[in-house]
C-alpha positions in Angstrom: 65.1 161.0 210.9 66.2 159.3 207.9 70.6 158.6 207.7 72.7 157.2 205.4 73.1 153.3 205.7 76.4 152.2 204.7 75.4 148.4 204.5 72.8 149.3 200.8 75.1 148.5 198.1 75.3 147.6 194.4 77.6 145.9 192.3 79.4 148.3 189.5 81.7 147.5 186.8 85.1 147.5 187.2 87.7 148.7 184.3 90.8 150.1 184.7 92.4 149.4 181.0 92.9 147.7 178.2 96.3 146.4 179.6 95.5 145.1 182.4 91.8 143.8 181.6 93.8 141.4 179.2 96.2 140.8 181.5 94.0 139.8 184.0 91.5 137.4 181.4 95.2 135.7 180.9 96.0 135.2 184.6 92.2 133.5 185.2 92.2 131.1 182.0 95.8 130.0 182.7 94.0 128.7 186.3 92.9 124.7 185.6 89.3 124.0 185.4 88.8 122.8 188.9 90.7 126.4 190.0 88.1 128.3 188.0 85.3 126.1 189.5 86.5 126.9 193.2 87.1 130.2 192.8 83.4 130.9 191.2 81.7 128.2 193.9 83.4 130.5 196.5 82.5 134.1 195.1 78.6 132.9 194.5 78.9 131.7 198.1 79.4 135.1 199.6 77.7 137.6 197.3 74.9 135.9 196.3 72.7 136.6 199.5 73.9 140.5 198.8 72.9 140.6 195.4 69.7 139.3 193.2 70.8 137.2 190.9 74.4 138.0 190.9 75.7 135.5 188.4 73.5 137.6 186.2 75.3 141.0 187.3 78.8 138.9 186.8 78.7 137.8 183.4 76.9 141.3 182.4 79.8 143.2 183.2 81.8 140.2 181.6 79.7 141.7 178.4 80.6 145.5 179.2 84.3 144.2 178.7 84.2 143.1 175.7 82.7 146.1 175.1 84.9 147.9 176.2 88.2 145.5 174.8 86.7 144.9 171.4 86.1 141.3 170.1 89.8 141.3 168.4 91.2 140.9 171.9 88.3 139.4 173.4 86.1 136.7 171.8 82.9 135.5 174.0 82.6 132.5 171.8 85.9 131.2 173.1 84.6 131.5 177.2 81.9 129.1 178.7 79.3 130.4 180.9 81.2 129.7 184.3 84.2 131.6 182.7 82.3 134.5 181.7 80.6 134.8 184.8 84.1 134.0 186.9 85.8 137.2 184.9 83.0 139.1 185.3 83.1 138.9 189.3 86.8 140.2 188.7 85.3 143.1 187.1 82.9 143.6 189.9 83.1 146.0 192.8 80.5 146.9 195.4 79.6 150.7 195.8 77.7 152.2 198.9 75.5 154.6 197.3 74.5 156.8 200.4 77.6 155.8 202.6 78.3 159.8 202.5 75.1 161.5 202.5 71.3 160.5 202.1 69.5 164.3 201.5 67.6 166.1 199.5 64.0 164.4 199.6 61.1 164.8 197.1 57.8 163.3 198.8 54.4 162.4 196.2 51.9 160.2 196.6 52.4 156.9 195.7 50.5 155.5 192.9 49.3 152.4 194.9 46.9 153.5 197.3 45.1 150.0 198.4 45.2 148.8 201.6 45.1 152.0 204.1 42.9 152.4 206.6 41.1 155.6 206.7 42.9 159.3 206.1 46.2 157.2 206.1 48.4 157.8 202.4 50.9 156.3 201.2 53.7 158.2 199.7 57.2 158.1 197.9 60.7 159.6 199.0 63.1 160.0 197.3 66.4 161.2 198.3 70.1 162.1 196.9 72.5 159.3 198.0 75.8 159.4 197.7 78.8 157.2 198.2 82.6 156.8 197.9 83.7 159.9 195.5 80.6 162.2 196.5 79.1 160.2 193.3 75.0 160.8 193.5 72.2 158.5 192.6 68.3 158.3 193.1 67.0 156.4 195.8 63.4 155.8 197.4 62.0 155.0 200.3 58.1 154.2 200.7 56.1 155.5 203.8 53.0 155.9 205.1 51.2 159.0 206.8 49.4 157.9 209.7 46.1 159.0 210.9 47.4 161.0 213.8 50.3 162.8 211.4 53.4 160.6 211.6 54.9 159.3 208.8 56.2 155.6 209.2 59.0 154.3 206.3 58.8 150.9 205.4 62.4 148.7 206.2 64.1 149.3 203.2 65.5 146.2 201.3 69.0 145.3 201.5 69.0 143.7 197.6 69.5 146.3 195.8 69.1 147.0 192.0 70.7 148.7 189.4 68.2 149.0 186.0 69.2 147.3 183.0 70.1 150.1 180.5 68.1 150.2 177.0 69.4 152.6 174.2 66.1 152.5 172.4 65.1 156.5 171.8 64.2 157.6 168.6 65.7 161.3 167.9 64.0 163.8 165.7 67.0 166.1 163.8 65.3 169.0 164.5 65.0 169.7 168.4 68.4 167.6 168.1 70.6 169.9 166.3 69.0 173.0 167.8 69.8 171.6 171.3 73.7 171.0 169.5 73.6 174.5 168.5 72.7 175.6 171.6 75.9 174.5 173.1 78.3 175.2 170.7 79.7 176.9 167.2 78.3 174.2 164.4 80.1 175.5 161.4 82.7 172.6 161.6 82.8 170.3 158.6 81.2 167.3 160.5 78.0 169.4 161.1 76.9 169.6 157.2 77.9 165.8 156.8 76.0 165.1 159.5 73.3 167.0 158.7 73.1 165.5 155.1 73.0 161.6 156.9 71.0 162.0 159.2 67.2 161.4 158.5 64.2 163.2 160.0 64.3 160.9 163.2 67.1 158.4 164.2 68.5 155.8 166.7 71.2 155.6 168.8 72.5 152.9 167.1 72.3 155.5 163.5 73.6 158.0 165.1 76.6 156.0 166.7 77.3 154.7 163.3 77.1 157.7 161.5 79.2 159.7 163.7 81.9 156.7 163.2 82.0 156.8 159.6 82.5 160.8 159.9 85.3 160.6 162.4 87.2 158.5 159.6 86.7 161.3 156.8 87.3 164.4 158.9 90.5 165.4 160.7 89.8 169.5 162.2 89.3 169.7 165.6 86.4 171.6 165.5 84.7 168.5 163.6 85.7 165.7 166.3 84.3 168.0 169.2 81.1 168.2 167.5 80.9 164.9 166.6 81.9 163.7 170.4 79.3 166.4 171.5 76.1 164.8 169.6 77.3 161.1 171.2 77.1 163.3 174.8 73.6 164.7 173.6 72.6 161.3 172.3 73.5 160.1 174.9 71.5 161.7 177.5 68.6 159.8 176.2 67.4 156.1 177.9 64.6 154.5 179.5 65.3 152.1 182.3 63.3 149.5 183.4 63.5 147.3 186.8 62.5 143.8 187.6 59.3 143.7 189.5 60.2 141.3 192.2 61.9 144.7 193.4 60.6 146.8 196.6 60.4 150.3 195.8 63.5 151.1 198.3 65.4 149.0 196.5 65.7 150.6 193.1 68.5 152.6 192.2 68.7 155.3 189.5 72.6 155.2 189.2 74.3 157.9 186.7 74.3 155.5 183.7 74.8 158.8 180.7 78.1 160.1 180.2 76.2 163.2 181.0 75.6 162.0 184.1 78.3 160.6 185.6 79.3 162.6 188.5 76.0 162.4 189.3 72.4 162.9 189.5 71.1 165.7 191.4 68.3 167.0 193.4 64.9 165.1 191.8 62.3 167.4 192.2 59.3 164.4 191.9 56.0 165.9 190.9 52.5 164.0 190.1 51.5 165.6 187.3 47.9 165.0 186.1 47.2 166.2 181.6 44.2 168.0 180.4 42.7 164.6 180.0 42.7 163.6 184.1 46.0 161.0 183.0 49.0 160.7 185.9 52.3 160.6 185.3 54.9 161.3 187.6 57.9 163.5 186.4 61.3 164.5 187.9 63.5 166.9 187.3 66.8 166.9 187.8 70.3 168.1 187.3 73.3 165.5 185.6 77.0 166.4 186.2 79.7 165.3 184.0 82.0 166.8 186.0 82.3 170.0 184.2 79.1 170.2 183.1 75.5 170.3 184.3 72.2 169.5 182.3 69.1 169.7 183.2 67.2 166.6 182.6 63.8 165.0 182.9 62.4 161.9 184.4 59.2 159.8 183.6 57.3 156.9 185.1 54.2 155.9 185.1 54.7 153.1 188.0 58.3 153.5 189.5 59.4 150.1 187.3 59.7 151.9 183.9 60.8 155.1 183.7 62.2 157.3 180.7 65.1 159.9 180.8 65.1 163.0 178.1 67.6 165.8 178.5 65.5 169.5 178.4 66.2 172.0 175.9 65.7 174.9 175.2 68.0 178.5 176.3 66.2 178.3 180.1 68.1 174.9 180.7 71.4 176.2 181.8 71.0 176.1 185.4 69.7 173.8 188.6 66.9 173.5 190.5 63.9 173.2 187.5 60.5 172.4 188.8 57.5 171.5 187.3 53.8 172.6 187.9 51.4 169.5 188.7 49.4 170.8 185.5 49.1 173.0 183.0 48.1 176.8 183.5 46.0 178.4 180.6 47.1 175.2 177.8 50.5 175.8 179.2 53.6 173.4 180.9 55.2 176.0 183.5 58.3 175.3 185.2 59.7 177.4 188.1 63.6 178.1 187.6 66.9 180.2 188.4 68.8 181.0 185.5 71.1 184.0 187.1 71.8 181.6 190.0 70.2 184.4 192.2 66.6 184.8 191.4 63.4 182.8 191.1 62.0 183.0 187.4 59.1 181.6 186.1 58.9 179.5 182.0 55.8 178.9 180.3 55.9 176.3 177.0 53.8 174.1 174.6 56.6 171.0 175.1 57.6 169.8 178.3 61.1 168.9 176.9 61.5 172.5 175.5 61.7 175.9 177.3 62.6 178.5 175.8 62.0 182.1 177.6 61.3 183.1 181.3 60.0 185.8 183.6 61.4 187.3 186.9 58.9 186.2 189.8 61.0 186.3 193.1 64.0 188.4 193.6 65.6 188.2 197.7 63.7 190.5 199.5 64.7 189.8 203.0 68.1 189.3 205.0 68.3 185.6 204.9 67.7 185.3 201.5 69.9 188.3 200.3 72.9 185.5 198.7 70.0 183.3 196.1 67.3 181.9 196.3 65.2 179.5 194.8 62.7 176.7 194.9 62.3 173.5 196.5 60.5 171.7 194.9 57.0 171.8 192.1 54.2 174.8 193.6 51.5 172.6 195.8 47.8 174.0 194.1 45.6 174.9 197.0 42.4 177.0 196.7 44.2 180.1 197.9 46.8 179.5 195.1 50.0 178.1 194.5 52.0 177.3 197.7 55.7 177.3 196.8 58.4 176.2 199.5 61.8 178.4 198.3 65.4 178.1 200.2 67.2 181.5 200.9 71.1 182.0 201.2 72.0 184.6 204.1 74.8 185.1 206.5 77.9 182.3 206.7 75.9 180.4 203.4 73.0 179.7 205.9 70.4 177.8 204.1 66.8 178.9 205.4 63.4 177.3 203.8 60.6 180.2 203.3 57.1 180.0 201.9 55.9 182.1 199.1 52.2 181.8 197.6 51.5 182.8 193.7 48.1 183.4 191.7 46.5 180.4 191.0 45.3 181.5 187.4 48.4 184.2 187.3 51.5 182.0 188.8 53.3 184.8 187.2 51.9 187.0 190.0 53.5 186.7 193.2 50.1 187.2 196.3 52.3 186.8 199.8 55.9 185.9 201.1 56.4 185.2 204.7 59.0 187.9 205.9 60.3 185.0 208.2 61.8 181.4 207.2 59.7 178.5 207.9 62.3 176.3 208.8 66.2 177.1 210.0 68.6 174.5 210.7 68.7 174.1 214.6 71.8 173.2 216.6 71.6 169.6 215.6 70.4 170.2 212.0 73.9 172.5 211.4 76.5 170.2 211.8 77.0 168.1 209.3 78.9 167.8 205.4 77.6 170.9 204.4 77.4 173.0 207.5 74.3 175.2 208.1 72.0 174.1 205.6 68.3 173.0 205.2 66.8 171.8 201.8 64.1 170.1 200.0 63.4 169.0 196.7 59.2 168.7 197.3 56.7 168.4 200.0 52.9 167.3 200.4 49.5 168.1 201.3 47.7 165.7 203.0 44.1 166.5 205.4 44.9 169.9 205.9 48.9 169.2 207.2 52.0 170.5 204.9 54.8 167.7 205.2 57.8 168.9 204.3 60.9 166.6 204.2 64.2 168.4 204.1 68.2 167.6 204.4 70.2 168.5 207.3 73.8 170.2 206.2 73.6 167.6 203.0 74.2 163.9 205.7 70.9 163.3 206.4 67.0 164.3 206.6 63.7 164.7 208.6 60.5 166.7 208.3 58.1 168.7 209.3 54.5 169.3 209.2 52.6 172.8 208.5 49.0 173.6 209.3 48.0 174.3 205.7 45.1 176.7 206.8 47.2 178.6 209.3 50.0 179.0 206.9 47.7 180.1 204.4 46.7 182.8 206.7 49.8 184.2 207.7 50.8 184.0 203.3 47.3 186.3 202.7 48.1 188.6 205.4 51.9 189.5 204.4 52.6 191.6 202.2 55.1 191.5 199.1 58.2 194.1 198.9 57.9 196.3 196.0 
């Protein structure tokens, strides 16, 4: 079983506002020298065998702040090293990012697959952690399945990291503005301005600027919305990179996007492989503002670099997106739920842009009559496309079930078992969301279906399937008309 451990935490900026950041600068440069010296001796002393290099993390959120403050009320020129780094542990505080809840797994195969012994694999979890303020983050874990069927996790770290954060996409004003349009009226003044200054593809940093030059020539509402909405869009763009004297379990993928920050939810990890036989592994997931969700995408190559990219498009308006491993016919194709209630199915030319979808799955049996919908990308197998769904029934009861589509038709639905794979047992239904099982991907691996999967929304396990008897009983049923 794999629980929350309260003890994995990172160090987060601390602002309240303007008032009292100042206030507080004033209270730690009015201490002498030797006070600033002992206090910064004493902090290092205890935080810096919780933290890599925390002096770095310190005097990084002593940069936010000024940030934040503006160079009028604080000037970094005026501070020495020590004194940024001093402030910046006062604008520090540790967060426990799966001190609530650790659920929600994705399993793929790792991309390093060197030193196994034989029918062993190596593999990547990741989970949904979250902490103080039901706040949610990625999180990994890296395993290995065993010859005889067990899966064995590595000891996490304890030195956990936080990415650094670079602004560096370049936007093209065409996919931009549609995805703009997309969410709201753009007849305001601001959106022919804008339209006018910016060029065929821009930067953050353009766009930031641009929008700050129109906020001081416009004054209706509608205009200030839209130009606050295209910062949010913008926004929603970033690649991430972390440093590579990091173990895979201890990067975190912490909501860093104003889109994002009530959380990121439910990666559904996939290892897709292109026309061309290239891997890259893609996630997608769903960021929460608080009011809003948006469907976004993930990309890495090797779990150090990864890229972020919102996904457009009139079929991203709802949770639980999932990608095929490959294209089908020249096409992406995405399993989704736009109603909330049914399975549909997207085909598209872009991966970033989906635009129309078909109904594949509608609840056909009693503990699945609420929703349903996936969990996680379709696993290709020779009889076709193996897709684990969840169903809602009776007292929000969340079920796994096992569907199996047309390997050249996904469209086509072949078998659905009538029964659910997987129920929570007495153990499995207690917990902060009572009643419910859930997974975000599984694995095939010699012939065994590993499927991890949340218990009520605390924790998580998994099981294994025999792939060829579960194949089996998915030919032999029989799909409700």
């Amino acid at each position: 079983m794999f629980e929350p451990d309260s003890s994995r935490v990172i160090a987060r900026l601390l602002y309240t506002n303007r008032e009292r950041s100042v206030e507080l600068i004033n209270r730690i440069m009015a201490l002498s020298p030797k006070k600033q010296q002992e206090a910064l001796t004493e902090v290092l002393r205890d935080y810096s065998k919780r933290h890599r290099n925390i002096s770095k993390v310190f005097e990084k959120h002593f940069n936010k702040l000024v940030d934040l403050l503006g160079q009028e009320y604080v000037d970094p020129a005026l501070f020495t090293v020590n004194q940024k780094v001093l402030i910046g542990a006062y604008c520090t505080m540790e967060y426990s990012i799966e001190a609530a809840a650790f659920f929600n797994p994705s399993m793929i195969e790792d991309p390093d697959q060197t030193g196994l012994a034989p029918n062993q694999k190596r593999v990547v979890i990741s989970f949904r952690a979250t902490g103080e303020g039901h706040v949610s983050s990625i999180v990994f874990r890296s395993g290995i399945i065993t010859s005889d069927n067990n899966i064995v996790i590595e000891q996490p770290g304890k030195m956990l990291e936080s990415p650094a954060h670079v602004k560096s996409h370049t936007y093209y004003k065409g996919p931009f503005m549609q995805k703009l349009e997309e969410m709201q009226d753009c007849s305001s003044e601001a959106y022919g301005t804008m339209i006018e200054k910016l060029g065929e593809n821009f930067t953050y940093e353009e766009l930031k600027r641009f929008v700050e030059e129109t906020k001081k020539v416009v004054s209706d509402t509608a205009s200030i919305v839209l130009l606050n909405e295209m910062m949010w869009v913008a926004s929603s763009h970033y690649e991430m990179d972390f440093s590579v004297d990091t173990s895979l379990s201890e990067r975190v993928i912490f909501p860093i996007a104003e889109t994002e920050q009530k959380g990121i939810e439910d990666a559904r990890f996939v290892k897709f492989t292109d026309d061309d036989g290239e891997v890259t592994y893609y996630a997608t997931y769903t960021a929460y503002d608080g009011i809003t969700i948006l469907p976004k995408l993930l990309e890495t190559k090797d779990f150090y670099h990864f890229k972020v990219l919102p996904i457009h498009g009139e079929v991203a308006q709802n949770k639980g997106m999932a990608l095929f491993p490959r294209k089908v016919n020249g096409k992406y194709v995405m399993l989704c739920r736009i109603d909330g209630v049914n399975n549909y199915i997207s085909f598209s030319d872009n991966i970033n842009v989906w635009r129309k979808a078909v109904l594949l799955q509608t609840p056909k049996f009693i503990w699945e009559f609420v929703q349903m919908g996936n969990c996680g990308s379709p696993i290709e197998t020779p009889a076709g496309w193996l897709v684990i769904t969840h169903g809602v029934g009776p007292v929000r009861e969340y079920v796994l079930g096992v569907s199996l589509l047309d390997l050249e038709n996904p469209e086509i639905e072949i078998g659905r078992l009538e029964t659910p794979l997987i129920v929570p047992n007495e153990k499995e239904r207690e917990g902060y969301v009572p009643n419910v099982v859930y997974s975000c991907g599984s694995l095939i691996h010699k012939g065994n279906l590993y499927i991890p999967y949340a218990m009520s929304d605390y924790a998580s396990t998994y099981a294994t399937v025999n792939v060829a008897e579960l194949l089996e009983a998915l030919k032999n049923s029989k799909v409700v008309a």
